[in-house]
C-alpha positions in Angstrom: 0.0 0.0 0.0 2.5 2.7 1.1 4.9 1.6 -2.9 1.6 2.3 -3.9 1.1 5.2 -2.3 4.7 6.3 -2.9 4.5 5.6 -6.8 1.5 7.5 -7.2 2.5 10.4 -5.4 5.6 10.7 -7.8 3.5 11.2 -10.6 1.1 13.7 -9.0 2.5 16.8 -10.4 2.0 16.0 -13.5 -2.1 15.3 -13.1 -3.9 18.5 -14.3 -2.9 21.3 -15.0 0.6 20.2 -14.0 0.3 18.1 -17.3 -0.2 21.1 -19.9 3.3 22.8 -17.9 4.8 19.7 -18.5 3.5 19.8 -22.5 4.3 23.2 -23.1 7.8 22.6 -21.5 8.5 19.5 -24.2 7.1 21.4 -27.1 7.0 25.5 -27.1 10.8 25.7 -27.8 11.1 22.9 -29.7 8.3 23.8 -32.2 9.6 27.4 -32.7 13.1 26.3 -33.7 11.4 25.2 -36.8 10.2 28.9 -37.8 13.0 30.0 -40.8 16.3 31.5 -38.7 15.6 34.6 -40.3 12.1 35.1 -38.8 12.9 33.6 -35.4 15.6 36.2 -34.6 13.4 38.4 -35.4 10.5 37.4 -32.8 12.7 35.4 -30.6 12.9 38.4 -27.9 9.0 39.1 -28.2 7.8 36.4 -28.6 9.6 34.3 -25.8 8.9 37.5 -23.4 4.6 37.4 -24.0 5.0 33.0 -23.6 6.8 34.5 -20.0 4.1 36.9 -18.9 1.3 34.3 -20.5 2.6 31.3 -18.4 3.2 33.5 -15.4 -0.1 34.5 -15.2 -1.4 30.8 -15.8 0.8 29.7 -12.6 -0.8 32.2 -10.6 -4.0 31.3 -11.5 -4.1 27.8 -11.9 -1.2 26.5 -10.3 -1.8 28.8 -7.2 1.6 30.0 -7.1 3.4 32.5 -5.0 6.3 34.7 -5.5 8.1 33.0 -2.8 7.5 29.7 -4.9 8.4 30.9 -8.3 12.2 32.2 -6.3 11.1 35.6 -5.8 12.4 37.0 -2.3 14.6 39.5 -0.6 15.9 37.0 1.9 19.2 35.8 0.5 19.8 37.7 -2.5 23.3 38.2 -2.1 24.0 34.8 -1.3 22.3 33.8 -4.7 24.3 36.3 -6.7 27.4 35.3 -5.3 26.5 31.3 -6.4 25.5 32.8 -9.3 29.0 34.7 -9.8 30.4 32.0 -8.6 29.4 29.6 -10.9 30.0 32.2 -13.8 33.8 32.2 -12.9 34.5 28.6 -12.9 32.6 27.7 -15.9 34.3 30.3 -17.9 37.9 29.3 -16.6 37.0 25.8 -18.0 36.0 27.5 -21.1 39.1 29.6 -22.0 41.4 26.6 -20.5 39.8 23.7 -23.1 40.7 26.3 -26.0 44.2 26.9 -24.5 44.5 23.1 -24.0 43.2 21.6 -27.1 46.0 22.8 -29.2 48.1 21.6 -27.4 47.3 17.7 -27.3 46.7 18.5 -31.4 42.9 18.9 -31.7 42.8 22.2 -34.3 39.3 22.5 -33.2 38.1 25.9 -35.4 35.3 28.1 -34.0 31.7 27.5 -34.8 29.7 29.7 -37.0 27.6 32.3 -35.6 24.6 33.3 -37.2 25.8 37.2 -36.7 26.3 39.4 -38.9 28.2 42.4 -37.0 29.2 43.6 -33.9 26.2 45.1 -33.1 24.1 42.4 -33.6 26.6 40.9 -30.9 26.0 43.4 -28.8 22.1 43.8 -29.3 22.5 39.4 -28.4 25.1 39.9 -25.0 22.8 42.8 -23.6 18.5 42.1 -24.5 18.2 39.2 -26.1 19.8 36.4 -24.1 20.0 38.0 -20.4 15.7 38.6 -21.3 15.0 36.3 -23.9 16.8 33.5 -23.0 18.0 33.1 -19.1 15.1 35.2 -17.5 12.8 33.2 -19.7 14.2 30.0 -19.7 15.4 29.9 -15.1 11.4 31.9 -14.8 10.0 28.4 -16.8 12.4 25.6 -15.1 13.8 27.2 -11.6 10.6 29.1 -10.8 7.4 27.6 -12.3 8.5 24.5 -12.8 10.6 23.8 -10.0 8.4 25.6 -7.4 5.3 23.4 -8.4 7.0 19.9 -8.1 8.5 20.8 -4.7 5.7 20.7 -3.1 5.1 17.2 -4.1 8.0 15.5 -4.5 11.5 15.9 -2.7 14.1 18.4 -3.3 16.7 16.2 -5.4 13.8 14.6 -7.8 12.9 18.4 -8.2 16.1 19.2 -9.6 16.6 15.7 -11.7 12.7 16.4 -13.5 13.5 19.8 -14.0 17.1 19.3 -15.6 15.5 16.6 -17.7 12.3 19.0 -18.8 15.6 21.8 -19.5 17.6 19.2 -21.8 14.4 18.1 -23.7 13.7 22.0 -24.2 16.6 21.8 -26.5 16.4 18.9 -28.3 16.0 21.2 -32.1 17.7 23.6 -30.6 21.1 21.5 -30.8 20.2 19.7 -33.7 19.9 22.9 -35.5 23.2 24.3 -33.7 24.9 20.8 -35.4 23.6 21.2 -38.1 24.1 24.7 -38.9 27.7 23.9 -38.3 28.9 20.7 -39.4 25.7 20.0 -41.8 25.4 16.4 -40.5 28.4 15.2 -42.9 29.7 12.5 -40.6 25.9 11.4 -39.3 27.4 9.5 -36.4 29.3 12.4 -35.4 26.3 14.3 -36.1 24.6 12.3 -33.5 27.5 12.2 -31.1 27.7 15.9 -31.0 23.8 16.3 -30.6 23.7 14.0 -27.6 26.4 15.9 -26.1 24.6 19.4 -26.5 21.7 17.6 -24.7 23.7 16.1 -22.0 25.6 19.6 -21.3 22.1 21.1 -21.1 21.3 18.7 -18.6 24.2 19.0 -17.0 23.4 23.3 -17.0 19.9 22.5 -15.6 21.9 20.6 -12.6 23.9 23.2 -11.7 21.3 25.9 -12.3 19.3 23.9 -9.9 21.6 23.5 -7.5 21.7 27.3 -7.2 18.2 27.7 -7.0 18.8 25.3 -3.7 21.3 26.3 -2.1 19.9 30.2 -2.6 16.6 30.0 -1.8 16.4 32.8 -4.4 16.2 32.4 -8.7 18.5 35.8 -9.3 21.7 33.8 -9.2 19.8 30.9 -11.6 18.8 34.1 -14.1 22.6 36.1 -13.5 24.6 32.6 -14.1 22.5 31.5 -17.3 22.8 35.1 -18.9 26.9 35.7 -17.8 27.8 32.1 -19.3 25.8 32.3 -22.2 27.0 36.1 -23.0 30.4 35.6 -22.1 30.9 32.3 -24.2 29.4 34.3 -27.0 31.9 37.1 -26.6 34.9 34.2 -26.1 33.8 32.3 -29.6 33.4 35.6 -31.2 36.6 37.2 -30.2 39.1 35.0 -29.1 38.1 31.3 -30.6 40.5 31.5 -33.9 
């Protein structure tokens, strides 16, 4: 009675209408990585920014959500930064030493293509588009929504492990396309290799993103972290990667 019990619990957050978070989590951004590149930079900002205030506003109301459960609080916002800079610092040091170190055991690896077209368009991506469009949308969906609405059923590490999951599925085109952009699927197992190691490093991301929400009490560092490591790399594969 009480594996019964147990099993069934596990599953509870995903009855109605924890079901339709969990469907829109598995399709939105996989379904709008198939608009033409040209159009989805060019509502990728907007357009991710109204899905934000659209599923905020469906938490609230349907999911009864709080501010305190969506990370929202004043209590421990500098210890969240700091985890956030933190974080920033060492994944960027592994960064910079990987390009310094392949070389050096002989792997030429070149930088890959960027879909931008000057260094304004750099800019306009380091500064709006990914701290709003991507890291304040993406930590607001999976370490606020998300994650504050299976806490309260299920324990703290299966919280973080469904979440991470939910955040590597989010980007299952989104690394195909990044592949394929790139290397145009030549070598399909390498193709494939490189795809499942997009997926895994986003999983890997949604760990240590979650970890920050824990340890915090507080999504700021989850949003500061996503939007620093994202930017930065972008900067790092623009200008130094040769």
């Amino acid at each position: 009675m009480m594996k019964s019990s147990s099993f069934t619990r596990m599953f509870l957050p995903f009855s109605k209408p924890g079901f339709w978070l969990g469907i829109f989590l598995l399709t939105f951004n996989n379904l709008i990585n198939f608009l033409p590149s040209a159009f989805h930079d060019k509502i990728y900002l907007w357009l991710n920014l109204c899905a934000l205030c659209l599923i905020w506003l469906w938490s609230r109301r349907y999911l009864n959500l709080t501010n305190v459960d969506l990370g929202w609080r004043k209590d421990n916002l500098a210890r969240s930064l700091l985890l956030g800079l933190g974080l920033t610092v060492i994944i960027i040091l592994l960064f910079l030493f990987l390009l310094w170190l392949l070389p050096i055991i002989g792997l030429n690896i070149g930088p890959p293509r960027l879909p931008i077209d000057s260094r304004l368009d750099l800019l306009w991506r380091i500064i709006i588009c990914i701290p709003l469009g991507t890291a304040l949308f993406e930590e607001v969906l999976f370490r606020g929504i998300f994650y504050g609405y299976l806490i309260r059923n299920v324990s703290t590490k299966k919280t973080v492990l469904v979440t991470s999951l939910f955040f590597a599925l989010w980007h299952i085109t989104a690394a195909f396309e990044t592949v394929s952009y790139n290397f145009q699927i030549g070598a399909v197992l390498f193709g494939i290799g490189l795809w499942l190691i997009f997926l895994i490093s986003s999983f890997v991301a949604g760990l240590l993103f979650g970890w920050i929400r824990y340890k915090g009490r507080n999504i700021t560092g989850c949003i500061l972290a996503h939007a620093l490591i994202n930017s930065l790399s972008l900067v790092i594969i623009f200008w130094v990667w040769k």
